[in-house]
Short mmCIF file of the C-alpha atoms (twelve columns), coordinates in Angstrom:
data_MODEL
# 
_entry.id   MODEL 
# 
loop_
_atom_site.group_PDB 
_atom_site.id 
_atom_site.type_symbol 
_atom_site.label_atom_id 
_atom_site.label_alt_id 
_atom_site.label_comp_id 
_atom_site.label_asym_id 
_atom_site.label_seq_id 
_atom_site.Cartn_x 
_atom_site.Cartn_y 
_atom_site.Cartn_z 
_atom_site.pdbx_PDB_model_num 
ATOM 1   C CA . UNK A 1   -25.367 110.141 -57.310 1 
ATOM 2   C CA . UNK A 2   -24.644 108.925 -53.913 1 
ATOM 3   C CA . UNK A 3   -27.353 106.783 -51.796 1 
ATOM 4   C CA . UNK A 4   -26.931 106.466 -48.634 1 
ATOM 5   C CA . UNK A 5   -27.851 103.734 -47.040 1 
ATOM 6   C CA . UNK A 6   -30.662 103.272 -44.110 1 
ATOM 7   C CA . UNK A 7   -29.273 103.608 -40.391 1 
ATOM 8   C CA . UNK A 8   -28.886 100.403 -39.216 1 
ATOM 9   C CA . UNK A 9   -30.572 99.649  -35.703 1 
ATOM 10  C CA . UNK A 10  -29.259 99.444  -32.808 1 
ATOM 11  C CA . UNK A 11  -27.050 97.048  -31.509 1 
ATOM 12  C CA . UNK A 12  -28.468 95.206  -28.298 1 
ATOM 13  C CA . UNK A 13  -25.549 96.669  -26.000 1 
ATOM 14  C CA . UNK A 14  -26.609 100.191 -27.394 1 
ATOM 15  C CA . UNK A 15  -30.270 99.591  -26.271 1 
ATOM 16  C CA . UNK A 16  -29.115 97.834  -22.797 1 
ATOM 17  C CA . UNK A 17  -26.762 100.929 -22.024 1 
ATOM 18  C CA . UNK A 18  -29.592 103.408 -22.755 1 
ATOM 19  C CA . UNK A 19  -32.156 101.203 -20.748 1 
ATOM 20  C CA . UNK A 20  -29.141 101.613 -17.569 1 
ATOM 21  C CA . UNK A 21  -28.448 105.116 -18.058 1 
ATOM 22  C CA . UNK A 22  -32.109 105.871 -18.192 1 
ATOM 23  C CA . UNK A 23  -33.238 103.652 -15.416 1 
ATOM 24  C CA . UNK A 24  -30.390 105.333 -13.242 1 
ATOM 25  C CA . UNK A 25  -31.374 108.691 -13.912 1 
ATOM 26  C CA . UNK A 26  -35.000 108.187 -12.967 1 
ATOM 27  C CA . UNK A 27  -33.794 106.518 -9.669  1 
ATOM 28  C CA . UNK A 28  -31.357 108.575 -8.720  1 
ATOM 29  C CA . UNK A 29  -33.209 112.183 -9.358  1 
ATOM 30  C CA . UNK A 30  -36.029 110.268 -7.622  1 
ATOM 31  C CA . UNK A 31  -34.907 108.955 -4.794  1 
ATOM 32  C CA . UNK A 32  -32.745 111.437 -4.146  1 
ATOM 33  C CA . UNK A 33  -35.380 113.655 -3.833  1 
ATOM 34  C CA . UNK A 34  -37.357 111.974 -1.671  1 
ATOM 35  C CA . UNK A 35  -34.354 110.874 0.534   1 
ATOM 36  C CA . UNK A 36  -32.675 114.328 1.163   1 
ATOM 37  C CA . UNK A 37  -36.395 116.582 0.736   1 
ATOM 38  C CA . UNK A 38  -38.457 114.356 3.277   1 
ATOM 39  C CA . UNK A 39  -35.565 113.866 5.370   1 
ATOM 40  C CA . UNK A 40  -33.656 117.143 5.518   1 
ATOM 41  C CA . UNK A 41  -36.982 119.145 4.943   1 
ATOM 42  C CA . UNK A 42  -39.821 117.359 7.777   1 
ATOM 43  C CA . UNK A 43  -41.851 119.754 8.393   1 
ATOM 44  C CA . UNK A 44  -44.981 118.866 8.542   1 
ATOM 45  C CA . UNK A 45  -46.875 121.671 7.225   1 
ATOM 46  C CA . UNK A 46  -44.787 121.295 3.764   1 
ATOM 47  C CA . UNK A 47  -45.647 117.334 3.611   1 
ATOM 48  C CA . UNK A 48  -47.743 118.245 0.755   1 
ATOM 49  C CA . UNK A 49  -45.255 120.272 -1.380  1 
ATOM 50  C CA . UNK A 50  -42.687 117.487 -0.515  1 
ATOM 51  C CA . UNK A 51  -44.943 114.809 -1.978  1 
ATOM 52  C CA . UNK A 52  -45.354 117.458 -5.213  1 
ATOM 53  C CA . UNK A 53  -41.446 117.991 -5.106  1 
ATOM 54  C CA . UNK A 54  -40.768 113.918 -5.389  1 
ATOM 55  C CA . UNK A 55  -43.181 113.567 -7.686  1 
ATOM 56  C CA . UNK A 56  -42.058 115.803 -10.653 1 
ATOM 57  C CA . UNK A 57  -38.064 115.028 -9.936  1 
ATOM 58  C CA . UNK A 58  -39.403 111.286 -11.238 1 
ATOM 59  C CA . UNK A 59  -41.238 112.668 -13.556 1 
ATOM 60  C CA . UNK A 60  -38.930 115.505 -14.882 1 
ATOM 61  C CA . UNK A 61  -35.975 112.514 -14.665 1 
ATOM 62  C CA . UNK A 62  -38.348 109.970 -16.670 1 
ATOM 63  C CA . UNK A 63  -39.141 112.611 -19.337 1 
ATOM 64  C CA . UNK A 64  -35.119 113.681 -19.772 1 
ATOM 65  C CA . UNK A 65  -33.988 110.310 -19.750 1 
ATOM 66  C CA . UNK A 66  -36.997 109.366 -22.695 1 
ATOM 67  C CA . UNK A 67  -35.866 112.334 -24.818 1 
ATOM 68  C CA . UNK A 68  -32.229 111.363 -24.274 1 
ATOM 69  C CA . UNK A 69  -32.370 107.573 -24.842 1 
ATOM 70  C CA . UNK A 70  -35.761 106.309 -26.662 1 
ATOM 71  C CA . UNK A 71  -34.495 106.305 -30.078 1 
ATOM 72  C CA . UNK A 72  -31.862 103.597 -29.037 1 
ATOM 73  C CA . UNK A 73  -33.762 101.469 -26.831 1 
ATOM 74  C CA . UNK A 74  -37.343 102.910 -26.882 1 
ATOM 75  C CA . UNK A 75  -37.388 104.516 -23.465 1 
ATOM 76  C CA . UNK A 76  -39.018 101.944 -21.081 1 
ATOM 77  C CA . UNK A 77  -36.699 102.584 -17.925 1 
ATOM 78  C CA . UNK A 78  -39.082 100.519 -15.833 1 
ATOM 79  C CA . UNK A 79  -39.835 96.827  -15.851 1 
ATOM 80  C CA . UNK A 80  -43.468 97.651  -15.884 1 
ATOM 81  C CA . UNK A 81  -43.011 99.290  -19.381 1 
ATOM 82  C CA . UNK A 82  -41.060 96.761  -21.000 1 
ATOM 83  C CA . UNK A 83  -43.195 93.597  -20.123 1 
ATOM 84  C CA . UNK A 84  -46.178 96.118  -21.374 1 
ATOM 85  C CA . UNK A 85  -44.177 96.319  -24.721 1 
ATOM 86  C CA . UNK A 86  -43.577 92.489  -25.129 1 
ATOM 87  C CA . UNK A 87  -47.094 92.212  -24.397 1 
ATOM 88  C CA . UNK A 88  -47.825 94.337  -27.158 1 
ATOM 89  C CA . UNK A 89  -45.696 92.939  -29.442 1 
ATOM 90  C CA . UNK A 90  -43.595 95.963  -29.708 1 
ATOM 91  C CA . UNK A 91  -40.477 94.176  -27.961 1 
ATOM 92  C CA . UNK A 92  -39.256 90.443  -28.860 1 
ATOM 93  C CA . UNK A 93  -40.244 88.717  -25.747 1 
ATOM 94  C CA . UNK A 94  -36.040 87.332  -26.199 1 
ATOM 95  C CA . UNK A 95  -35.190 90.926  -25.102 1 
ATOM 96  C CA . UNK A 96  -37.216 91.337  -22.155 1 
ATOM 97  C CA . UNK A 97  -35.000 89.687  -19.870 1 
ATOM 98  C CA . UNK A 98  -31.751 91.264  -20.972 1 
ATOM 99  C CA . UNK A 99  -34.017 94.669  -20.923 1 
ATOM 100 C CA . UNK A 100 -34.828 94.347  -17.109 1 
ATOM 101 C CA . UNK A 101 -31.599 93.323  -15.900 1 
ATOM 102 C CA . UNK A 102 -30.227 96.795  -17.197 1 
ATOM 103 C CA . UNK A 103 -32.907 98.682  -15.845 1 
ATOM 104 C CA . UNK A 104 -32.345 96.949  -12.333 1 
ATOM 105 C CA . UNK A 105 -28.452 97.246  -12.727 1 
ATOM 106 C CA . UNK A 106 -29.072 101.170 -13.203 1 
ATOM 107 C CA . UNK A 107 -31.404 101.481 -10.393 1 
ATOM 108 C CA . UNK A 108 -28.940 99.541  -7.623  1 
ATOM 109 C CA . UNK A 109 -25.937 101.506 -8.900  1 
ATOM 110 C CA . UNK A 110 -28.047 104.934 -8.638  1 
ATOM 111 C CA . UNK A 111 -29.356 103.645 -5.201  1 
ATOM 112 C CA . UNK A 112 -26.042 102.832 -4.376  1 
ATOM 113 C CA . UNK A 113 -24.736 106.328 -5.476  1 
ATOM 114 C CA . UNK A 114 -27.246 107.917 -3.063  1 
ATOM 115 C CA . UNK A 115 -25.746 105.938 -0.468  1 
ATOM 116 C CA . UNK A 116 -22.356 107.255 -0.797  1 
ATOM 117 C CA . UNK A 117 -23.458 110.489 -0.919  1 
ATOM 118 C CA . UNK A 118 -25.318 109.559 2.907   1 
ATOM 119 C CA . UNK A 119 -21.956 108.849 3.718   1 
ATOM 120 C CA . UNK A 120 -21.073 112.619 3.448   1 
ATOM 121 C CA . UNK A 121 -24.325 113.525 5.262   1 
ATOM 122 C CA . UNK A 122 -24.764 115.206 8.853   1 
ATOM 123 C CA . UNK A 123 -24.164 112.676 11.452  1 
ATOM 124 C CA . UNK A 124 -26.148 109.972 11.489  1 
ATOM 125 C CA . UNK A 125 -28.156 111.180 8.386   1 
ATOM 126 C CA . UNK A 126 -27.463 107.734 6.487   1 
ATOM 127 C CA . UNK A 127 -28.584 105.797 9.568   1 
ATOM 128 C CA . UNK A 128 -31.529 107.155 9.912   1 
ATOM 129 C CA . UNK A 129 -32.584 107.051 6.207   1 
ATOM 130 C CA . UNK A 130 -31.717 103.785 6.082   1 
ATOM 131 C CA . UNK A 131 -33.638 103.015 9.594   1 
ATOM 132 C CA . UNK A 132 -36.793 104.834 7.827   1 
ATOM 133 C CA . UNK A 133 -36.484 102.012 5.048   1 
ATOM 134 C CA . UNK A 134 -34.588 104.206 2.482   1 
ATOM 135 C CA . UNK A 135 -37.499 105.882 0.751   1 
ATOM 136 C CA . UNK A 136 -38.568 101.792 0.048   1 
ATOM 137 C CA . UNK A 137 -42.200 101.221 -1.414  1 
ATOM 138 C CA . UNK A 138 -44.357 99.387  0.716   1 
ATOM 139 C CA . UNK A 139 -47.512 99.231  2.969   1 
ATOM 140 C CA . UNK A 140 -47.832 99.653  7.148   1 
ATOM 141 C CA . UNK A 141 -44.922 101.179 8.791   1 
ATOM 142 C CA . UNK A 142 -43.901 102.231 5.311   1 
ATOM 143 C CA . UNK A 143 -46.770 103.829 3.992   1 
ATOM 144 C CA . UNK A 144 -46.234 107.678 4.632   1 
ATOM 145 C CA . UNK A 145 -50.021 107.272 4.791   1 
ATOM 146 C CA . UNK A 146 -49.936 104.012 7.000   1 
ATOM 147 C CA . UNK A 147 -52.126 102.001 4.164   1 
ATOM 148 C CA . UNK A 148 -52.179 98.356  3.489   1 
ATOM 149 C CA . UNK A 149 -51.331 96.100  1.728   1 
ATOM 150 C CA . UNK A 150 -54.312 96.057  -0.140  1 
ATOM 151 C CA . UNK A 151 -54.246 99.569  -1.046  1 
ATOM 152 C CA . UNK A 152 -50.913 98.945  -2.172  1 
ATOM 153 C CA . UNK A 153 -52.255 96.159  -4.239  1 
ATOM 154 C CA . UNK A 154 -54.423 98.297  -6.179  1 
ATOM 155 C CA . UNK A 155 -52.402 100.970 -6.636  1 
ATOM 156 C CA . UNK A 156 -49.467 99.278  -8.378  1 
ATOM 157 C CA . UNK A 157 -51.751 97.735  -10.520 1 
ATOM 158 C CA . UNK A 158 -54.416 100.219 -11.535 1 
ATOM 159 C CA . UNK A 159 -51.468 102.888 -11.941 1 
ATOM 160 C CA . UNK A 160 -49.109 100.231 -13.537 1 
ATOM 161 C CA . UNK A 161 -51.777 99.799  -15.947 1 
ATOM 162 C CA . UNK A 162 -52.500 103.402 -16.956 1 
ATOM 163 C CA . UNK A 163 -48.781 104.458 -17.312 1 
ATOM 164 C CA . UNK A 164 -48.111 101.295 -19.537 1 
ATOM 165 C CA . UNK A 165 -51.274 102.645 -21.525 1 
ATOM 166 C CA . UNK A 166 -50.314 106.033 -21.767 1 
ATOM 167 C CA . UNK A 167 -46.536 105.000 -23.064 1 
ATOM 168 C CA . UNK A 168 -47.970 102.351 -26.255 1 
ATOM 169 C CA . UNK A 169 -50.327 105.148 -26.872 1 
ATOM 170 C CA . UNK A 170 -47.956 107.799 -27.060 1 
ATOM 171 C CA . UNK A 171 -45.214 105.936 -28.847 1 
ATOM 172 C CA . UNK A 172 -47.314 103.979 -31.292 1 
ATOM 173 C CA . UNK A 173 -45.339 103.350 -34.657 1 
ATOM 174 C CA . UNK A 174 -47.829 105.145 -36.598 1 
ATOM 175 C CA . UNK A 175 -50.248 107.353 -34.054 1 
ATOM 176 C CA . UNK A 176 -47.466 108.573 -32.064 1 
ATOM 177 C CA . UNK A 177 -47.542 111.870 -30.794 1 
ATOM 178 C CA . UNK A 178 -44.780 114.273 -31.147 1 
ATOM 179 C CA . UNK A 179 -43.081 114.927 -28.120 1 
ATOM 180 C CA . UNK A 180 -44.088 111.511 -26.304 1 
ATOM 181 C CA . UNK A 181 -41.605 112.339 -23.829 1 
ATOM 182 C CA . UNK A 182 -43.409 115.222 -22.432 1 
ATOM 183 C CA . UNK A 183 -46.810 112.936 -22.378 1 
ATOM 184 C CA . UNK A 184 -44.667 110.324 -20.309 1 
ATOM 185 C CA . UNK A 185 -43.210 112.841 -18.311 1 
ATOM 186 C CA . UNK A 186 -46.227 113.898 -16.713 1 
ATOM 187 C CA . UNK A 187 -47.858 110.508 -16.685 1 
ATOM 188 C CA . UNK A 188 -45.133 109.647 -14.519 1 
ATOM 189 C CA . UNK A 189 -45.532 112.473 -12.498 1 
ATOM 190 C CA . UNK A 190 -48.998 111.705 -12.011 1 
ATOM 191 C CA . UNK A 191 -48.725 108.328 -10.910 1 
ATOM 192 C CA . UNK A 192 -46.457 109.196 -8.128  1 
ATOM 193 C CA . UNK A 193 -48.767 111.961 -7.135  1 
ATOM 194 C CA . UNK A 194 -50.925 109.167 -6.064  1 
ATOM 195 C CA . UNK A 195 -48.636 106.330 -5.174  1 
ATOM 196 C CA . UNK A 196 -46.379 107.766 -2.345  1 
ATOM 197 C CA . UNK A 197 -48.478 109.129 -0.077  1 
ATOM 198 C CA . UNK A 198 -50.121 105.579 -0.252  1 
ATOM 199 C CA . UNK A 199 -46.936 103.057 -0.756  1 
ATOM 200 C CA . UNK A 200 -44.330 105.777 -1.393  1 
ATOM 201 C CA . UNK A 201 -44.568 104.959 -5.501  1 
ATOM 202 C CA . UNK A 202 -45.427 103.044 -8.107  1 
ATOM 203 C CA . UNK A 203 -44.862 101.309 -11.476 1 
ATOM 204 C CA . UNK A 204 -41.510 100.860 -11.313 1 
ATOM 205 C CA . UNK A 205 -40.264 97.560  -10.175 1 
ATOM 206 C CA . UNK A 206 -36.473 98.573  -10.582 1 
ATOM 207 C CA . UNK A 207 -36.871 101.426 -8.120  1 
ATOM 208 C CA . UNK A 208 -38.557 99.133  -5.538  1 
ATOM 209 C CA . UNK A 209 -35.503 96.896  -5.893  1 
ATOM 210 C CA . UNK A 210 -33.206 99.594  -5.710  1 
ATOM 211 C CA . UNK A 211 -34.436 100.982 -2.713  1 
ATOM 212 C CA . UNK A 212 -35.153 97.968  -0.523  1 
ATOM 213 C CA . UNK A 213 -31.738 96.168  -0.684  1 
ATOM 214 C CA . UNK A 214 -30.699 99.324  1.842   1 
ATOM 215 C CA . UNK A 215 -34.002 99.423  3.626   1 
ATOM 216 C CA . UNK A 216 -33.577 96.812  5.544   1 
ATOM 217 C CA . UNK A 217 -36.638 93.639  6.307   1 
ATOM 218 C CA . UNK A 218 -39.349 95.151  5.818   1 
ATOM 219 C CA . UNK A 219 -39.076 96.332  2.181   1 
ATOM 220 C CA . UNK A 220 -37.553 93.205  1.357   1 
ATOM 221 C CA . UNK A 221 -40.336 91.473  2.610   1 
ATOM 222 C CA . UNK A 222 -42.642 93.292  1.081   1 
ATOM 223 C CA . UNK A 223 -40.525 93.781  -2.157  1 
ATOM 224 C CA . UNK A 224 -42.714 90.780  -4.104  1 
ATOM 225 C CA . UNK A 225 -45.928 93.093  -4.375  1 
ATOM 226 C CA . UNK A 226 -43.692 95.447  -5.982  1 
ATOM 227 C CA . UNK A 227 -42.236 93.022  -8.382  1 
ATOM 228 C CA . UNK A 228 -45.431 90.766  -8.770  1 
ATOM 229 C CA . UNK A 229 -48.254 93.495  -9.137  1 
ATOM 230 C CA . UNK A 230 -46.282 95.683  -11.426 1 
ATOM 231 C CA . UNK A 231 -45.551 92.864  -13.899 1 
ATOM 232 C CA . UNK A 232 -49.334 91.191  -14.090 1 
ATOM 233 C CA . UNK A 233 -50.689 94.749  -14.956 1 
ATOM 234 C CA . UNK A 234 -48.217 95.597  -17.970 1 
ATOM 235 C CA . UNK A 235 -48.896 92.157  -19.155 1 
ATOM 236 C CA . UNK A 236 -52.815 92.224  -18.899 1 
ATOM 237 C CA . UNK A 237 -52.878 96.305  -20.590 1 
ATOM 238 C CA . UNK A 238 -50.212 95.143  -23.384 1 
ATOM 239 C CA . UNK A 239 -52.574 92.366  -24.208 1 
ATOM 240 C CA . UNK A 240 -55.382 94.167  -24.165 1 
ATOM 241 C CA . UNK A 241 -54.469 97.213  -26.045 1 
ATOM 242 C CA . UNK A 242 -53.146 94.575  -28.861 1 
ATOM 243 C CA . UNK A 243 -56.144 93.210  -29.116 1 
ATOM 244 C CA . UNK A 244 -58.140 96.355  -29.016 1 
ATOM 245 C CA . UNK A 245 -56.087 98.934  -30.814 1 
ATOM 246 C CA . UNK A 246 -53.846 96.967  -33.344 1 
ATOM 247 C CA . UNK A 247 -55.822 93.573  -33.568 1 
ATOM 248 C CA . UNK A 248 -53.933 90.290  -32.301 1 
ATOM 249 C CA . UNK A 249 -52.254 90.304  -35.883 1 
ATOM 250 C CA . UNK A 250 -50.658 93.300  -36.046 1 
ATOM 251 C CA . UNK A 251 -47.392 93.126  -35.064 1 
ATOM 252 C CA . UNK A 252 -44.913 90.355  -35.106 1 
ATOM 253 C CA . UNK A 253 -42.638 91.156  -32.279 1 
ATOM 254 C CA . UNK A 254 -39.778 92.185  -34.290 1 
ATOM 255 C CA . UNK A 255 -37.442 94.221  -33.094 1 
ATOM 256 C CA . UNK A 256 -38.323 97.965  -30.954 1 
ATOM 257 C CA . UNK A 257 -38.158 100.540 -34.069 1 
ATOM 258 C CA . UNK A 258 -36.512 103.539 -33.381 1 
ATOM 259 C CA . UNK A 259 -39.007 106.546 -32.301 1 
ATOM 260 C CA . UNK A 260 -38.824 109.499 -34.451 1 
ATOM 261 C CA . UNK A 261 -38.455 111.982 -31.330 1 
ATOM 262 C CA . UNK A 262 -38.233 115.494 -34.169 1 
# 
């Protein structure tokens, strides 16, 4: 009789790769949607269905990349997510760092992509984009609804806190759902819904990153909201829920188990 043994889990490269590959598929789907559908389709009277249209390419992308990639690395793809995990105890706080670097690495080189693709625009199609801050978060002059930074404030962390929620839910060890992915999916879709027309997104400190390095001042200066905000809310709704749903002993921070995605 032959046993086989348990699958061992995955390496740390394996789970860094799949954070990348996920993060840039979220950013570049994104992005590129709202770079080339605001840009190349303005009118006004479709501002609403261009909003919708940005919205579910993250979401759509986010869902995809979970599916493809959460059984190696647990399908986080945004800083916000990850810091919500350590908070949890679901992550070793020792990965965390090593977690967000590949998430950012994926989102500049999908950012990056999109830019080389400007380069094969209509004339003066990269210039522009770039001149309109590169689909950047932020508040002012690059809110597509001219909020503040306030506003923006309270959207990155109110909506930072309910995705976060939605993805320990949803992924729980032993009150998952069964197709989490889906439930992300359209979590993420949500939260966009509300975040662009009021900073141009949310919850996603990699894509704010991303974006900004080719938008110029102003989303720089305005990038630490996006970084800052973001990363007090996972922390605060990963404590919580611990405490709440688990009890503050019931999980030792070992290492991300593998989500059973059948």
């Amino acid at each position: 009789m032959t046993v086989n043994p348990p699958p061992s889990a995955p390496s740390l490269s394996a789970r860094l790769t799949a954070e990348g590959f996920g993060s840039f598929m979220v950013v570049f789907i994104g992005v590129g949607a709202a770079l080339f559908t605001a840009t190349l389709f303005p009118d006004p009277g479709a501002g609403s269905a261009v909003y919708v249209a940005v919205a579910l390419a993250f979401g759509l992308a986010m869902a995809a990349a979970f599916s493809s990639f959460a059984s190696l690395s647990g399908g986080h793809f945004t800083p916000a997510v990850t810091i919500g995990a350590a908070s949890a105890g679901r992550l070793p706080w020792r990965d965390v760092l090593p977690y967000l670097l590949a998430q950012v690495v994926g989102a500049v080189v999908a950012s990056t992509a999109l830019i080389v693709v400007g380069l094969f625009g209509p004339d003066a199609w990269l210039e522009g984009a770039q001149d309109s801050g590169f689909a950047s978060t932020g508040w002012g002059s690059l809110s597509p609804g001219g909020f503040g930074m306030p506003a923006a404030i309270v959207i990155e962390l109110v909506l930072t806190v309910l995705l976060v929620l939605v993805y320990l839910s949803v992924t729980h060890p032993e009150r998952a759902t069964r197709s989490p992915g889906v439930t992300i999916g359209l979590a993420f879709t949500a939260v966009q819904l509300v975040a662009i027309p009021i900073a141009g997104g949310a919850a996603n400190p990699a894509r704010s990153i991303a974006t900004a390095i080719y938008g110029g001042i102003d989303p720089l200066a305005q990038l630490w909201v996006f970084l800052l905000f973001p990363a007090l809310g996972a922390a605060a709704i990963g404590i919580a829920y611990r405490a709440l749903f688990d009890g503050a002993a019931g999980s030792d921070g070992g290492e991300p188990a593998a989500l059973n995605l059948r």
